[in-house]
C-alpha positions as CSV (number, residue, x, y, z in Angstrom):
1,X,0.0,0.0,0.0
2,X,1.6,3.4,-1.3
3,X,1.7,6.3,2.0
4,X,-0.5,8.5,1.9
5,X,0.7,12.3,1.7
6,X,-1.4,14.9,3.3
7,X,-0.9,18.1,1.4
8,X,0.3,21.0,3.3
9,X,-2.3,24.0,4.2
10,X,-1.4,27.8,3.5
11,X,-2.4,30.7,5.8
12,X,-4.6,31.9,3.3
13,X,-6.6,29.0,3.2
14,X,-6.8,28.5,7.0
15,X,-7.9,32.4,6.9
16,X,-11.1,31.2,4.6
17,X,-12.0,27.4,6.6
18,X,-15.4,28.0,7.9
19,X,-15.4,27.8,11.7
20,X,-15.8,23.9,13.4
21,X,-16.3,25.3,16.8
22,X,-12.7,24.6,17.2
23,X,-9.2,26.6,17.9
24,X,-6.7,26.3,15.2
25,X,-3.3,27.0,14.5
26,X,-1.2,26.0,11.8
27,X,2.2,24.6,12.0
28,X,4.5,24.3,9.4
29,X,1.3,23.4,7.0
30,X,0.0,21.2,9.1
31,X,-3.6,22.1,10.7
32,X,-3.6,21.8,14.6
33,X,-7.2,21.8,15.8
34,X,-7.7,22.4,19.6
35,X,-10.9,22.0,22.0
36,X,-12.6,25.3,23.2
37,X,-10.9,26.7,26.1
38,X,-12.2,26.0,29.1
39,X,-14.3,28.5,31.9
40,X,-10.9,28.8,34.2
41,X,-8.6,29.7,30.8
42,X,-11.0,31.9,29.8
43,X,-11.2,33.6,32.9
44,X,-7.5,33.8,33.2
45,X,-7.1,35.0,29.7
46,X,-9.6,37.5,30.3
47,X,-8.5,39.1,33.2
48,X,-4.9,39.6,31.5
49,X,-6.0,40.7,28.4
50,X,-8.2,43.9,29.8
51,X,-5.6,44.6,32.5
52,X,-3.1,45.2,29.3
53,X,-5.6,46.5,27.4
54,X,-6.3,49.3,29.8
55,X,-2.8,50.3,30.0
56,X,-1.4,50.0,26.6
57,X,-4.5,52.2,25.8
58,X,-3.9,54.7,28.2
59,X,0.1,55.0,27.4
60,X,-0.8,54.4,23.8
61,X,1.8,51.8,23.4
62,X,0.4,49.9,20.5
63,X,-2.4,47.3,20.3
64,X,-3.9,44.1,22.1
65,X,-5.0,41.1,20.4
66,X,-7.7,38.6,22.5
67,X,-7.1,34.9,21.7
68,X,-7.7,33.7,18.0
69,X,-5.6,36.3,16.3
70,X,-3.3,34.6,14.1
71,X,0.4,35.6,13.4
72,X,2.3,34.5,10.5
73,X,5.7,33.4,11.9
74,X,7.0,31.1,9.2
75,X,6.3,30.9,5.6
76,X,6.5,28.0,3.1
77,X,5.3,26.4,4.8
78,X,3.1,28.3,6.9
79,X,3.0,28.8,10.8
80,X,0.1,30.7,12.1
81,X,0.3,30.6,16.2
82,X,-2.5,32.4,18.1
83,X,-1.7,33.1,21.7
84,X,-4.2,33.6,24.3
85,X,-3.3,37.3,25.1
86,X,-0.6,39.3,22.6
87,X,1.0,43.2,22.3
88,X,2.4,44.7,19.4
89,X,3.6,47.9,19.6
90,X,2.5,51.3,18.4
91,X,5.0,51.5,15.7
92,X,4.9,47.8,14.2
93,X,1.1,47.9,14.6
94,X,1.1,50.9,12.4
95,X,4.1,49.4,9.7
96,X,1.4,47.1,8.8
97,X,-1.6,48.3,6.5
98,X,-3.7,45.5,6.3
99,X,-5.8,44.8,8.7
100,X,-8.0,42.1,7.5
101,X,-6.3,38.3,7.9
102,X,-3.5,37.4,9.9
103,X,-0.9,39.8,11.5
104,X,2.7,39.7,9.5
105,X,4.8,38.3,11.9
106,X,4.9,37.7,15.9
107,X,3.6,40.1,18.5
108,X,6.0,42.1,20.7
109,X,4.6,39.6,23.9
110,X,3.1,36.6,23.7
111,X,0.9,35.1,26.9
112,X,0.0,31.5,26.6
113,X,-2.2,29.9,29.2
114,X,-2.1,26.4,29.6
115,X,-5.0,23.8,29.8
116,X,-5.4,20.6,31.6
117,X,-5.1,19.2,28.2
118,X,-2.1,20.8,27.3
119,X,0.9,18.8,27.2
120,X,4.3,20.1,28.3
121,X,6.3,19.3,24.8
122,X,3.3,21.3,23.3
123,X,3.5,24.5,25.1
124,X,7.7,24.4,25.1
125,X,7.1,24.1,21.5
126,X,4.8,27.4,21.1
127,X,7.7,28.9,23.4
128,X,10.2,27.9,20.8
129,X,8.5,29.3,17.8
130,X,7.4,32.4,19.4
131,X,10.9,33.3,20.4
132,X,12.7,32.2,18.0
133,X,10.3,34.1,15.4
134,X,11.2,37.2,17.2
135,X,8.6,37.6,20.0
136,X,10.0,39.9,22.8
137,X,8.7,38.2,25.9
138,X,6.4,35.5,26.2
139,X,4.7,34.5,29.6
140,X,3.2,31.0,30.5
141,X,0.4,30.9,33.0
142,X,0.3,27.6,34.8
143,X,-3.0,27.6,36.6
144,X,-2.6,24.1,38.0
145,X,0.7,25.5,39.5
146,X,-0.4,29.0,40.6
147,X,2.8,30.3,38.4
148,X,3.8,31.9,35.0
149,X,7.1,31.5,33.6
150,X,8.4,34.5,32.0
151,X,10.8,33.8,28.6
152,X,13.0,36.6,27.0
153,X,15.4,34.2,25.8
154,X,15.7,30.5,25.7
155,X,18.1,30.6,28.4
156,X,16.7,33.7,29.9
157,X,13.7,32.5,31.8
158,X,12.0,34.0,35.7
159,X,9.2,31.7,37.4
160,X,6.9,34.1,39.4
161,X,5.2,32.6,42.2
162,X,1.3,34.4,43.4
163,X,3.5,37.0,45.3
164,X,5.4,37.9,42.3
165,X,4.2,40.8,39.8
166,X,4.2,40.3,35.4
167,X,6.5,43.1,34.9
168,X,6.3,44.2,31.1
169,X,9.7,45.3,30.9
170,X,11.1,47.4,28.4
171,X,8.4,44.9,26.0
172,X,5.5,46.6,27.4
173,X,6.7,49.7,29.5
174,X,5.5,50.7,32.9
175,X,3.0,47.3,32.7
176,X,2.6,45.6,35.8
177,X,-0.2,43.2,36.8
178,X,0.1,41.3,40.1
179,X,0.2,37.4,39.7
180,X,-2.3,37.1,42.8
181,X,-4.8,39.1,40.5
182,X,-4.9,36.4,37.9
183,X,-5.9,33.8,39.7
């Protein structure tokens, strides 16, 4: 029996799939679909998101993007990663005219909150290409755990415990959100 080959998606086309009712992200052509998230994910995504929201706003730092936006991080073949909470700044934001499909590369911060379903080789792998596609800072929240691990670098990486505060840096300057707050 001859192996079957399972041709490779574009971002384009994952762009125009009609919704499933599920999450999907696209990784080196290959469609990753990915139950709902889940009340407590949501929450904790939600909670992080309008926290930066309201403060990127205010400053007028640049923009926030809820879960579901796509960035292009690789091309031929495609990667389209969609973090749960992202920043871009002002000027990057603005270097990009179009505004329909996915954003043109990775966001200045990517948050990424895991799910009991989540395994640990999948969310070091999201790490991976988010850094290594030029994201600035990416924070995992742990809810199981009560922690987020802050990446800058591979090697560069902070665990905050609930007494510890998300600090933007110079990603997101002035941020701060308590890690107590998100939980």
């Amino acid at each position: 029996m001859a192996a079957q080959t399972v041709a490779q998606m574009t971002a384009d086309e994952l762009l125009a799939m009609p919704h499933n009712g599920y999450r999907c992200e696209l990784v080196q052509g290959e469609l990753r679909q990915m139950a709902p998230a889940g009340r407590q994910h949501g929450r904790i995504a939600a909670k992080i998101g309008s926290c930066l929201e309201a403060f990127v706003a205010n400053n007028g730092l640049g923009e926030t993007y809820a879960a579901e936006t796509g960035f292009i991080i690789d091309t031929a073949p495609d990667t389209v990663r969609a973090p749960d909470v992202s920043f871009v700044s002002r000027e990057r934001a603005e270097a990009t005219a179009e505004e329909r499909g996915f954003f043109p590369g990775a966001p200045d911060l990517a948050v990424e909150v895991i799910s009991p379903n989540d395994r640990d080789s999948e969310i070091e792998e999201k790490v991976s290409d988010w850094l290594r596609a030029g994201t600035q800072m990416v924070v995992v929240i742990d809810p199981h755990q009560r922690t987020a691990t802050v990446y800058r670098v591979p090697d560069d990486i902070c665990i905050l415990t609930e007494g510890d505060m998300i600090d933007g840096g110079d990603v997101v300057p002035g941020w701060k959100m308590p890690l107590a707050d998100v939980f």
